[in-house]
C-alpha positions as protocol buffer text, in pm:
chain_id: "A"
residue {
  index: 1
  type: UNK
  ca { x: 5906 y: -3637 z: 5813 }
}
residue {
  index: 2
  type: UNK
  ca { x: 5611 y: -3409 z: 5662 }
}
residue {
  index: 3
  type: UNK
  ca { x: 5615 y: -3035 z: 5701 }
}
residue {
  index: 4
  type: UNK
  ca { x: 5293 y: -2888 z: 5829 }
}
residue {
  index: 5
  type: UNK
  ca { x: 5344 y: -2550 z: 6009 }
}
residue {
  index: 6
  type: UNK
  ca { x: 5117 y: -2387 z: 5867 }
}
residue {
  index: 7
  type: UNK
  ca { x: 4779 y: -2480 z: 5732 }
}
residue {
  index: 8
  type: UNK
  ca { x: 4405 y: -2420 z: 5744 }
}
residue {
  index: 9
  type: UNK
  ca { x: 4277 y: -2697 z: 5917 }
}
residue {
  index: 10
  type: UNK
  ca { x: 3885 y: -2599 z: 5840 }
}
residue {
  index: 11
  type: UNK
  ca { x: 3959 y: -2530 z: 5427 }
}
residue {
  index: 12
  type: UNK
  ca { x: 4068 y: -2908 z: 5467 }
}
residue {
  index: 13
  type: UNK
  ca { x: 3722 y: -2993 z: 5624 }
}
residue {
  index: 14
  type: UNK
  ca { x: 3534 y: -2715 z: 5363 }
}
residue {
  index: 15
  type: UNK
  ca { x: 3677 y: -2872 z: 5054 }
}
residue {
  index: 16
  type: UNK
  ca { x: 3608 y: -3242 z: 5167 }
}
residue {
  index: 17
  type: UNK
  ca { x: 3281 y: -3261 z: 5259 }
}
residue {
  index: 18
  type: UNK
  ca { x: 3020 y: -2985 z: 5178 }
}
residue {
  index: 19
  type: UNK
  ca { x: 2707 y: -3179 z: 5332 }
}
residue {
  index: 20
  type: UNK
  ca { x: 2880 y: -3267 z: 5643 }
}
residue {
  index: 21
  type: UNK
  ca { x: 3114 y: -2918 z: 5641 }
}
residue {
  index: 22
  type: UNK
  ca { x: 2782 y: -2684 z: 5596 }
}
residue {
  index: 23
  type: UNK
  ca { x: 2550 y: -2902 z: 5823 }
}
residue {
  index: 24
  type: UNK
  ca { x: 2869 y: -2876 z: 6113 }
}
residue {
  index: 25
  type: UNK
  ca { x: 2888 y: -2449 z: 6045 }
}
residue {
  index: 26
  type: UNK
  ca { x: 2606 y: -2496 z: 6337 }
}
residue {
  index: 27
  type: UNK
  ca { x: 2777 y: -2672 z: 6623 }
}
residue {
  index: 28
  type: UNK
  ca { x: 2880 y: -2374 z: 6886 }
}
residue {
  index: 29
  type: UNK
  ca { x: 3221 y: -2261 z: 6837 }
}
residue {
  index: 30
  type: UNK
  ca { x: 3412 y: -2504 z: 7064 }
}
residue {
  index: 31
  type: UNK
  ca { x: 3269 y: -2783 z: 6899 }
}
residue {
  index: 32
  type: UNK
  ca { x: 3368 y: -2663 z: 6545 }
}
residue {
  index: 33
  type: UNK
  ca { x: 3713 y: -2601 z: 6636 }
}
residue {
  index: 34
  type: UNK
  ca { x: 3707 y: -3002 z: 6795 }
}
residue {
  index: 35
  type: UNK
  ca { x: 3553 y: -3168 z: 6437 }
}
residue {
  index: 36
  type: UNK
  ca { x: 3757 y: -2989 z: 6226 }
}
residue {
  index: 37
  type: UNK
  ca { x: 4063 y: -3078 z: 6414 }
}
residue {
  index: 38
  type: UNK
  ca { x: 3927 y: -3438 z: 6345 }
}
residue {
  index: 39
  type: UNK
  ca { x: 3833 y: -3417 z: 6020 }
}
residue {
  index: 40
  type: UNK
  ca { x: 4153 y: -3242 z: 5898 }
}
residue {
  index: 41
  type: UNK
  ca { x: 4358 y: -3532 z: 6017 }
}
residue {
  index: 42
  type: UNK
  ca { x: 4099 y: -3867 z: 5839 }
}
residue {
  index: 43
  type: UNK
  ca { x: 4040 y: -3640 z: 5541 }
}
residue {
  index: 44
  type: UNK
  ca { x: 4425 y: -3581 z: 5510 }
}
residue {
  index: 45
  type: UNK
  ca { x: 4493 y: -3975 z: 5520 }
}
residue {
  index: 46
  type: UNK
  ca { x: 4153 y: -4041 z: 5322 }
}
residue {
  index: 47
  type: UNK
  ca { x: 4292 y: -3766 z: 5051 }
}
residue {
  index: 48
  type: UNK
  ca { x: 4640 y: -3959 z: 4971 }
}
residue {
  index: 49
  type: UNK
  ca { x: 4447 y: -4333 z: 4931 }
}
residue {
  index: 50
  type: UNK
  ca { x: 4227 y: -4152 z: 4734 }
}
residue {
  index: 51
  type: UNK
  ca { x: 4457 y: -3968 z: 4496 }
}
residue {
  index: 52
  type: UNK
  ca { x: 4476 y: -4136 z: 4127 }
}
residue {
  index: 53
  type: UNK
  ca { x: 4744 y: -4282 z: 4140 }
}
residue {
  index: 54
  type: UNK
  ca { x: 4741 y: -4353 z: 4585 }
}
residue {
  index: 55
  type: UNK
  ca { x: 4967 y: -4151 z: 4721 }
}
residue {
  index: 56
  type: UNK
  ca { x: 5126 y: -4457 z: 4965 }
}
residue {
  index: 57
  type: UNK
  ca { x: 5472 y: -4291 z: 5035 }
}
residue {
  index: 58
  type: UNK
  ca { x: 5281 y: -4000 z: 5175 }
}
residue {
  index: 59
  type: UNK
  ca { x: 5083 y: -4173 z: 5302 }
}
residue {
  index: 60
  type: UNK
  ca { x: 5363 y: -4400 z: 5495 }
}
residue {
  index: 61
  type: UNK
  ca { x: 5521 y: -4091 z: 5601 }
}
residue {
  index: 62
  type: UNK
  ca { x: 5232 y: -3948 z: 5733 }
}
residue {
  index: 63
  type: UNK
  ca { x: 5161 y: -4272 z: 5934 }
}
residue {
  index: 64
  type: UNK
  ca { x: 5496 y: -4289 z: 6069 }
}
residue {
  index: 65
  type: UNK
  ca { x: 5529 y: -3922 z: 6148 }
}
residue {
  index: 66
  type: UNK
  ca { x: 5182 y: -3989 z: 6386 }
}
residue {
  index: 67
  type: UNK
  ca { x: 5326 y: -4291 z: 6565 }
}
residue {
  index: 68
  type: UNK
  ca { x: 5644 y: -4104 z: 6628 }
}
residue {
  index: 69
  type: UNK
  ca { x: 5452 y: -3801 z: 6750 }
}
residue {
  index: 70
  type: UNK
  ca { x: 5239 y: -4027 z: 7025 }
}
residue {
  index: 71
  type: UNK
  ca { x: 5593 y: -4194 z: 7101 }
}
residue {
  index: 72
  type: UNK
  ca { x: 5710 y: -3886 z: 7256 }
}
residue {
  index: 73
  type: UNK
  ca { x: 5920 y: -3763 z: 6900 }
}
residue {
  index: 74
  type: UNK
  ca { x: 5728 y: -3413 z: 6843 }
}
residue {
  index: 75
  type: UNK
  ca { x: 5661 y: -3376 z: 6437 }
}
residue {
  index: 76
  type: UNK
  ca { x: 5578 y: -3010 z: 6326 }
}
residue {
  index: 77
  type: UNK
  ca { x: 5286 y: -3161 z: 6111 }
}
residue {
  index: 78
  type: UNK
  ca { x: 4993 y: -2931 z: 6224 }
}
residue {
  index: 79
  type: UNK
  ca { x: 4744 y: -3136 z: 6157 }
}
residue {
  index: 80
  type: UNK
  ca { x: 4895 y: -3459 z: 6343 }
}
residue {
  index: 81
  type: UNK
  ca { x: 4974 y: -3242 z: 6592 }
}
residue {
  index: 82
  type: UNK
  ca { x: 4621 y: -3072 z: 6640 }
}
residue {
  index: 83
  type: UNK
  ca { x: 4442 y: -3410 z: 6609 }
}
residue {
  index: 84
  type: UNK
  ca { x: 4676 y: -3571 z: 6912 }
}
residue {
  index: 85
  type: UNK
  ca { x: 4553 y: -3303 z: 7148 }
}
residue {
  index: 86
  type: UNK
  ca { x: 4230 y: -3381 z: 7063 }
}
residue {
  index: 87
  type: UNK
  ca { x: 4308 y: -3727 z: 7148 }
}
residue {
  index: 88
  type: UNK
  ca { x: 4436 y: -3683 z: 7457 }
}
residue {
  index: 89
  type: UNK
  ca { x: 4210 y: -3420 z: 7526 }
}
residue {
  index: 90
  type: UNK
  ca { x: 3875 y: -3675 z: 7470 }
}
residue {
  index: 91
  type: UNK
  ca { x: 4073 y: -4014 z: 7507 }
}
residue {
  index: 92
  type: UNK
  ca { x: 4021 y: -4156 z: 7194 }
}
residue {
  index: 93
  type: UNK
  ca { x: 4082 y: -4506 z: 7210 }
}
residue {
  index: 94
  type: UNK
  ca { x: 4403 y: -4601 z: 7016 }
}
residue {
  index: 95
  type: UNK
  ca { x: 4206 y: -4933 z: 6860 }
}
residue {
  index: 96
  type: UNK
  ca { x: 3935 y: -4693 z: 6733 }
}
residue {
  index: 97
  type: UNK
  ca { x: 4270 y: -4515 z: 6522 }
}
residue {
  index: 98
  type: UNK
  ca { x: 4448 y: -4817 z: 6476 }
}
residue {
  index: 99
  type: UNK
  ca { x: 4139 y: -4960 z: 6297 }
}
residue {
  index: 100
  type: UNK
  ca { x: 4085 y: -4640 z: 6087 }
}
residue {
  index: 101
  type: UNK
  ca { x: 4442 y: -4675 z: 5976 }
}
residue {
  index: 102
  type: UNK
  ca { x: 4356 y: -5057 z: 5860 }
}
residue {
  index: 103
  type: UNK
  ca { x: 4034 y: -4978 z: 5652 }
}
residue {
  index: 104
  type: UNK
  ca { x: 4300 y: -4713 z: 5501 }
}
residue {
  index: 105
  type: UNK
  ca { x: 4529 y: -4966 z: 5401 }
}
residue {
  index: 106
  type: UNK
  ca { x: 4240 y: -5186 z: 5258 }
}
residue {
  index: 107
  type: UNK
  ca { x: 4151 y: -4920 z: 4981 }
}
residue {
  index: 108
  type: UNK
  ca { x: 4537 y: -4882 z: 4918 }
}
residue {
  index: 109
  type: UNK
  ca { x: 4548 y: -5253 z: 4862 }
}
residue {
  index: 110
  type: UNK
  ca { x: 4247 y: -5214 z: 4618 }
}
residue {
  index: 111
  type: UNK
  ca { x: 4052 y: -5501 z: 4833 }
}
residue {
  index: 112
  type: UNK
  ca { x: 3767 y: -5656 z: 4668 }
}
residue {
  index: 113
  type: UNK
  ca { x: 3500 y: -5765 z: 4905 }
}
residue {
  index: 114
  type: UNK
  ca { x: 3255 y: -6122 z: 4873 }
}
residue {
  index: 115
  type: UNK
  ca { x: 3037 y: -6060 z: 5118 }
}
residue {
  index: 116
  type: UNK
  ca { x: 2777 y: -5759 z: 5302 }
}
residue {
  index: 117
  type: UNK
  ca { x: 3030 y: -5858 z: 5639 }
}
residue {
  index: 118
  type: UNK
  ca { x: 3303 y: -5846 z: 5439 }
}
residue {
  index: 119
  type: UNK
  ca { x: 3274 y: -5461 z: 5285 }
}
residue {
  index: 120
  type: UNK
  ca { x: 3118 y: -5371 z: 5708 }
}
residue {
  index: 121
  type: UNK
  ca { x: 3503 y: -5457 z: 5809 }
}
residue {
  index: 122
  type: UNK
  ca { x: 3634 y: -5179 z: 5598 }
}
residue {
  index: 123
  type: UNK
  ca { x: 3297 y: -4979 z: 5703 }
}
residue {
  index: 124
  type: UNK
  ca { x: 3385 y: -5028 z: 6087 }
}
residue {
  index: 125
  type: UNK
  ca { x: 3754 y: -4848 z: 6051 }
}
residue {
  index: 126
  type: UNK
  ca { x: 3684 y: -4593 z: 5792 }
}
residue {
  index: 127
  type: UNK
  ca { x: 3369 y: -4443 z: 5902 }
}
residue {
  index: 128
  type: UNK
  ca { x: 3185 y: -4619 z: 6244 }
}
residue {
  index: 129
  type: UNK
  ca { x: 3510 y: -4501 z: 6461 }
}
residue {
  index: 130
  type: UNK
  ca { x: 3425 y: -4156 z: 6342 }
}
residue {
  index: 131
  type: UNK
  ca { x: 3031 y: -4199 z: 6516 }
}
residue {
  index: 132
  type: UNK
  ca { x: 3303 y: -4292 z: 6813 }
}
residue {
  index: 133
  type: UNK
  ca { x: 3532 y: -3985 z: 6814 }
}
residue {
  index: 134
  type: UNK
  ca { x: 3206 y: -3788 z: 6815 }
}
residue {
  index: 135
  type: UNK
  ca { x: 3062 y: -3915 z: 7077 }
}
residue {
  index: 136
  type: UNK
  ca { x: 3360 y: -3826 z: 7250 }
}
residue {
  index: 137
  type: UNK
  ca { x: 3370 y: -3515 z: 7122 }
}
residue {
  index: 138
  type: UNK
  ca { x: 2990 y: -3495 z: 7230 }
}
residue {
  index: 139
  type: UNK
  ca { x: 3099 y: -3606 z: 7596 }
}
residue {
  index: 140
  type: UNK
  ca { x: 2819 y: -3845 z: 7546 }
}
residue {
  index: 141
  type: UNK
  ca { x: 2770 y: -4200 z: 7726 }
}
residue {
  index: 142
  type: UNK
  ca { x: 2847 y: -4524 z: 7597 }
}
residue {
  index: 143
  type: UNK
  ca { x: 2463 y: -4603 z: 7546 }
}
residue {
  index: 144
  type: UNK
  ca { x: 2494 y: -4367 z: 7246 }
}
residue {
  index: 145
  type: UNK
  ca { x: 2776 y: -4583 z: 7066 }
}
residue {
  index: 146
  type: UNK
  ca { x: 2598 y: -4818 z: 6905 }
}
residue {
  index: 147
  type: UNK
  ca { x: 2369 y: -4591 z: 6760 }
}
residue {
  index: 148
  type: UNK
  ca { x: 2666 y: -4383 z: 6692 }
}
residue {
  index: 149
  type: UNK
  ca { x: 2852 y: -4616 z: 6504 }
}
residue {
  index: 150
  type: UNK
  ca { x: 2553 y: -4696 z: 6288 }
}
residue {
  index: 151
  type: UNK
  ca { x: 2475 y: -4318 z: 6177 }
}
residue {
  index: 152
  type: UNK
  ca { x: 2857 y: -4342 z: 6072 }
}
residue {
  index: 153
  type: UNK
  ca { x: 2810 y: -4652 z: 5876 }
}
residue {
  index: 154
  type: UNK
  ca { x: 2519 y: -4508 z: 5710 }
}
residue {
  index: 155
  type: UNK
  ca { x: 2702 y: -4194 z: 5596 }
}
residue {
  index: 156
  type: UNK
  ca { x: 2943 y: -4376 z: 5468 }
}
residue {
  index: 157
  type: UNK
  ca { x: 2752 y: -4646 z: 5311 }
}
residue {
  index: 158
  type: UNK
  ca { x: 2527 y: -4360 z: 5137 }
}
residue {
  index: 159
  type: UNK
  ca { x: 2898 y: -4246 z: 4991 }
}
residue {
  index: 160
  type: UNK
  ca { x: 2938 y: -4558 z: 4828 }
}
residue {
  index: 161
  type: UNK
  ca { x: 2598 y: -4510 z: 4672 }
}
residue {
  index: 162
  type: UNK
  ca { x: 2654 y: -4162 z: 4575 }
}
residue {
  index: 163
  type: UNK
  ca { x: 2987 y: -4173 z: 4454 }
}
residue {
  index: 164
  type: UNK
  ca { x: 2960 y: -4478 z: 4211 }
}
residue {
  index: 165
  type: UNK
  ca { x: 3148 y: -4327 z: 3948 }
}
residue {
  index: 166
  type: UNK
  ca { x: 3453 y: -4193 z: 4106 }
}
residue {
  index: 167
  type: UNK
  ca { x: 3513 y: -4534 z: 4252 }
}
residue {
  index: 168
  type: UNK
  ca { x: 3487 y: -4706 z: 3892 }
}
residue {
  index: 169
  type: UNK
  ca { x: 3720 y: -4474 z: 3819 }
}
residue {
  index: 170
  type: UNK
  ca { x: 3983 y: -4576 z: 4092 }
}
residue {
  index: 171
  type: UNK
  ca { x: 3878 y: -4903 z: 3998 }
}
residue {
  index: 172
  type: UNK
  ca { x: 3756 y: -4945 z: 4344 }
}
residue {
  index: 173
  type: UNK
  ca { x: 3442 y: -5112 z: 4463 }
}
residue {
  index: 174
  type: UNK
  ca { x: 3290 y: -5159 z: 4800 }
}
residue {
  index: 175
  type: UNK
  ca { x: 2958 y: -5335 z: 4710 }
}
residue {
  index: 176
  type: UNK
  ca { x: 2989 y: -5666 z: 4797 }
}
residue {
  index: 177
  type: UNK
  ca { x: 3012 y: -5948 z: 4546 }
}
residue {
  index: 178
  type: UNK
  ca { x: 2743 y: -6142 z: 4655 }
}
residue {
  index: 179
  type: UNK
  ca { x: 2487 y: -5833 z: 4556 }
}
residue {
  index: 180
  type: UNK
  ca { x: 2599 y: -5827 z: 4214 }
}
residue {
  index: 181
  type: UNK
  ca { x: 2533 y: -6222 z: 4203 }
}
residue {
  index: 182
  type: UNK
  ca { x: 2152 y: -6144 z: 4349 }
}
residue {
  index: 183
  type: UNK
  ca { x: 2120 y: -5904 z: 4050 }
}
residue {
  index: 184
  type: UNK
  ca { x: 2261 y: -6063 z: 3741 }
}
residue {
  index: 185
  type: UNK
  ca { x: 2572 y: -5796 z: 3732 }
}
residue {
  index: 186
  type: UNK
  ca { x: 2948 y: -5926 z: 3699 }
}
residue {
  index: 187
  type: UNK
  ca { x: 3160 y: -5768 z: 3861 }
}
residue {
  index: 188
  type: UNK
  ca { x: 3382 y: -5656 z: 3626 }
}
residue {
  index: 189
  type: UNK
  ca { x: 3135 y: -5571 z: 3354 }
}
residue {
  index: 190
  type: UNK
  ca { x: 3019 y: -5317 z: 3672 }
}
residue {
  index: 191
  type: UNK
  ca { x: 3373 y: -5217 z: 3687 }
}
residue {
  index: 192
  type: UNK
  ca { x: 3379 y: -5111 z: 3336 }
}
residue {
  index: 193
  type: UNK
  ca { x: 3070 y: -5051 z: 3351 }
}
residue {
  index: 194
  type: UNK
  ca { x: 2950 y: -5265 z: 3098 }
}
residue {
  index: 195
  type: UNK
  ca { x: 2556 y: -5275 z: 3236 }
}
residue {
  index: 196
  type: UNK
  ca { x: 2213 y: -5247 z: 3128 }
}
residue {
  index: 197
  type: UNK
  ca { x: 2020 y: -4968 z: 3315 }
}
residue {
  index: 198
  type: UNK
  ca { x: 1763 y: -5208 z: 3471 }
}
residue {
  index: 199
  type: UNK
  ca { x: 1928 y: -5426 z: 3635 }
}
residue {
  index: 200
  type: UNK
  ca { x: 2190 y: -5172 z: 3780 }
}
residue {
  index: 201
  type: UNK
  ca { x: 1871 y: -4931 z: 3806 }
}
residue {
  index: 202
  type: UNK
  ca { x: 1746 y: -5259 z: 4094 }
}
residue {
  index: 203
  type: UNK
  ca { x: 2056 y: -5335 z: 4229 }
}
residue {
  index: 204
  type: UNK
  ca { x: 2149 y: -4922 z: 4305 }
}
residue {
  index: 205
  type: UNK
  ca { x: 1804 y: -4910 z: 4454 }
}
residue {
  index: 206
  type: UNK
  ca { x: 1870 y: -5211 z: 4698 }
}
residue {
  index: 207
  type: UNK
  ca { x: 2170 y: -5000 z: 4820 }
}
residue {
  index: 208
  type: UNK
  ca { x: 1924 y: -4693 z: 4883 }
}
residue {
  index: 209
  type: UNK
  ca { x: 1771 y: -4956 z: 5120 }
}
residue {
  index: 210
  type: UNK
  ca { x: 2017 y: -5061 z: 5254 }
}
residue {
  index: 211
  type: UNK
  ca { x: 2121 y: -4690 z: 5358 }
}
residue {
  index: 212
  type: UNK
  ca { x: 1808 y: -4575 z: 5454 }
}
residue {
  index: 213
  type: UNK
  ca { x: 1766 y: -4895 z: 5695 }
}
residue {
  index: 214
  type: UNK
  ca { x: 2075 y: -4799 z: 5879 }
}
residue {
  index: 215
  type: UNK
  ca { x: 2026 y: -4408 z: 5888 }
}
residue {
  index: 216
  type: UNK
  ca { x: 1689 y: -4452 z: 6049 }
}
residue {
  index: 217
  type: UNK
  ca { x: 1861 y: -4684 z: 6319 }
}
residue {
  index: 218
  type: UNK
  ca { x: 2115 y: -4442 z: 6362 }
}
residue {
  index: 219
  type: UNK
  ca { x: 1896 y: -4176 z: 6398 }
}
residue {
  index: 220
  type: UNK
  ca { x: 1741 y: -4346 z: 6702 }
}
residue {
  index: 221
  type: UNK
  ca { x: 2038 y: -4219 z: 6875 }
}
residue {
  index: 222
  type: UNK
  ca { x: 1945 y: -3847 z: 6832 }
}
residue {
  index: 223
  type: UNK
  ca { x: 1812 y: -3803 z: 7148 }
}
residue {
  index: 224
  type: UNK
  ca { x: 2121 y: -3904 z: 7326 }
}
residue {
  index: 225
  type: UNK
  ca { x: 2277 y: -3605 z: 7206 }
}
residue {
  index: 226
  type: UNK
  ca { x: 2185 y: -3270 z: 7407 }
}
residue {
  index: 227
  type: UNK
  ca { x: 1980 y: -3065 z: 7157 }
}
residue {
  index: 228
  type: UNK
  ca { x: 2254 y: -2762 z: 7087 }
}
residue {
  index: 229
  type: UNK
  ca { x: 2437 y: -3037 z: 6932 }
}
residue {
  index: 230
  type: UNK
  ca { x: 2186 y: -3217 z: 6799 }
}
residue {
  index: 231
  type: UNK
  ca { x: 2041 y: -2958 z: 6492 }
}
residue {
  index: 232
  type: UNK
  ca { x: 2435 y: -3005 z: 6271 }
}
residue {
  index: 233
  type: UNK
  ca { x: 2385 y: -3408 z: 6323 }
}
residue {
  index: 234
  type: UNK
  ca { x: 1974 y: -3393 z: 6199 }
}
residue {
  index: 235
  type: UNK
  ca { x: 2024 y: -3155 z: 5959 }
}
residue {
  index: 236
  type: UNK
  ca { x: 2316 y: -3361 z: 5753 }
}
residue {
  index: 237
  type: UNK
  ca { x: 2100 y: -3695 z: 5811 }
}
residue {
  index: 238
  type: UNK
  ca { x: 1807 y: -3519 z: 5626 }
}
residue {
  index: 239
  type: UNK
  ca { x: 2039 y: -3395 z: 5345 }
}
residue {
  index: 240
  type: UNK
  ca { x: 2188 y: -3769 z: 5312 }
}
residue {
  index: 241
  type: UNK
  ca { x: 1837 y: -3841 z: 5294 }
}
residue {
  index: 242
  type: UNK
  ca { x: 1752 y: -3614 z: 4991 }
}
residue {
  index: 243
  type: UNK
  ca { x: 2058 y: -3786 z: 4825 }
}
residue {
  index: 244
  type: UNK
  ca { x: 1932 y: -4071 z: 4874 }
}
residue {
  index: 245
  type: UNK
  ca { x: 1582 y: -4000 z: 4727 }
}
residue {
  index: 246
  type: UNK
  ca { x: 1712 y: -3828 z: 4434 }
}
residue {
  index: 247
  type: UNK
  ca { x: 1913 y: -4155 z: 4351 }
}
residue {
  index: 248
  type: UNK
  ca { x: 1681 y: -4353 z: 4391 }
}
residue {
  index: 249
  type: UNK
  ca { x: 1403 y: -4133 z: 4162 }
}
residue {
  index: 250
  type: UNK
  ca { x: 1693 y: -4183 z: 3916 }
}
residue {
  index: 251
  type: UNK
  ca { x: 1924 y: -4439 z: 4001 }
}
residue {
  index: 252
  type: UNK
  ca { x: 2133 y: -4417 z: 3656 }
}
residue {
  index: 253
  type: UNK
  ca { x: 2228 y: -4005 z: 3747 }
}
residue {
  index: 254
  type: UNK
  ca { x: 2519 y: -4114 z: 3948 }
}
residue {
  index: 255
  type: UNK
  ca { x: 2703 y: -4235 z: 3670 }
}
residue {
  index: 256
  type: UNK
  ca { x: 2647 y: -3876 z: 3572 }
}
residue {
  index: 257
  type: UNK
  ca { x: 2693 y: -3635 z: 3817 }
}
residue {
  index: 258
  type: UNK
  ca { x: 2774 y: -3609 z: 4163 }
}
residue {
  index: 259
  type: UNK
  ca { x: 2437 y: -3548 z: 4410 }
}
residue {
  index: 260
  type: UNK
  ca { x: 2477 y: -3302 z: 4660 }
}
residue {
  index: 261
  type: UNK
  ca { x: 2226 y: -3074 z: 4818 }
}
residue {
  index: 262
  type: UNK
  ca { x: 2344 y: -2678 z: 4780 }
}
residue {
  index: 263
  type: UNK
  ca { x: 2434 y: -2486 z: 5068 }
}
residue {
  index: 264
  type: UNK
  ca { x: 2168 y: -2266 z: 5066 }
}
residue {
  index: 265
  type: UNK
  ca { x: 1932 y: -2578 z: 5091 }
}
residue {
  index: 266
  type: UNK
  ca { x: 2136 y: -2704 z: 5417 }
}
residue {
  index: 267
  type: UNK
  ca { x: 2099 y: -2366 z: 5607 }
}
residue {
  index: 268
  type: UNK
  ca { x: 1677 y: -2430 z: 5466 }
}
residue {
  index: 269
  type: UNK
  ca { x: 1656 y: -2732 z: 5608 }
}
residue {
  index: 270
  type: UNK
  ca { x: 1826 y: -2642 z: 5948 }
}
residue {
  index: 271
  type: UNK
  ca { x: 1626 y: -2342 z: 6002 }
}
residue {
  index: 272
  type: UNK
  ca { x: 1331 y: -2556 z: 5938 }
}
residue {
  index: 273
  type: UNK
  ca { x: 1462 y: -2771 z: 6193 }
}
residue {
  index: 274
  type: UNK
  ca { x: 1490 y: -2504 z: 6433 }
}
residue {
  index: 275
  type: UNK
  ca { x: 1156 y: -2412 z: 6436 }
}
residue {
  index: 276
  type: UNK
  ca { x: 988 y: -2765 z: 6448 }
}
residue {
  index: 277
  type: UNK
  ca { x: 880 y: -2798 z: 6752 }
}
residue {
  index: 278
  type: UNK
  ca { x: 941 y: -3185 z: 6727 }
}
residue {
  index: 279
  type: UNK
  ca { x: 1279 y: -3143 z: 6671 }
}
């Protein structure tokens, strides 16, 4: 059983995401204290697949330790314990966790995927759920999940794109094979990279697309969400948008370095979203 009795739940959320983290500092208070309480617990699991090497007997434990907790066997892990009362609290749907779990277990089998459908399996547990737990946490209507799920699917999609090079580096891919086919790149030659800059300079840029297809469907679903809640959601979909420009000005800088707008540049862009009046 893990030991958790006493730990900061938000520096979990600060140090895994700073788009998402400084973009969410405007929710109201309530709010705050309900995403970090959900981001604590899938950044926690995310954090031990993602650990070089995987961390899969923490992982395991952790797992276990959660399925004992909804069983009725109290664990003194804070952050399972936090992120059940949230459940309960906004009935999560146990599939939407159960699937989260799976996509999990997919990066800690090092899956390779053939096909676009292929990588959106892992895509629907490890980051469309997550649109679903915030529409919960947004008390909003079931018209707003599909919409939902694809802002999610984006986000994570654009992470793929963004962070290029740490995957190499876990050996871990989640572009599908067939894309590398369409552009002339072997797999493996990507996976070492082993690539000439135009080619992966077109095929990077297809991703971009990609992303930017299903933001802008996501973002359709804005207006579903009552407009105190709405500036931390618009305000990370422009910066994801700024990453996305930047990469694709420069596809080759993400073997380089990793994009991500400044915090100062968030709190810009969400006062400028404050005072448009279209907004």
């Amino acid at each position: 059983m893990t030991k958790t009795t006493d730990v900061n739940l938000k520096g979990i959320f600060q140090s895994g995401s700073k788009t998402f983290y400084n973009s969410s500092l405007f929710f109201p208070n309530d709010v705050l204290e309900d995403v970090v309480r959900l981001y604590a617990f899938v950044r926690t699991i995310d954090d031990f697949v993602d650990f070089s090497p995987a961390k899969k007997e923490e992982y395991m434990i952790f797992k276990e330790d959660y399925r004992r907790h909804i069983s009725g066997r109290k664990t003194d892990n804070e952050i399972i314990r936090s992120f059940v009362e949230l459940k309960n609290q906004k009935k999560f749907s146990d599939s939407w966790i159960d699937s989260f779990f799976e996509s999990m277990e997919m990066d800690l089998e090092g899956r390779s995927y053939e096909t676009i459908e292929d990588t959106n399996r892992y895509v629907y547990g490890s980051a469309e759920v997550i649109g679903l737990f915030m529409c919960k946490i947004f008390s909003l209507p079931p018209s707003s999940y599909k919409s939902a799920m694809m802002f999610g699917k984006a986000l994570q999609y654009i992470n793929f794109v963004r962070d290029v090079k740490e995957d190499i580096a876990l050996k871990r891919i989640y572009f599908p094979n067939e894309d590398f086919s369409r552009y002339g790149i072997l797999r493996e030659d990507f996976l070492h990279c082993r690539f000439k800059n135009k080619p992966f300079s077109r095929f990077m840029r297809f991703q971009v697309r990609r992303c930017l297809d299903w933001l802008c469907q996501g973002e359709k679903g804005l207006v579903e969400i009552p407009r105190r809640l709405r500036l931390p959601v618009k305000t990370a979909s422009d910066m994801y948008k700024w990453t996305l420009k930047k990469i694709w000005n420069d596809p080759t800088i993400v073997l380089e370095k990793k994009i991500r707008p400044s915090r100062h540049f968030v709190f810009y862009k969400a006062m400028s979203n404050i005072f448009n009046s279209t907004f």
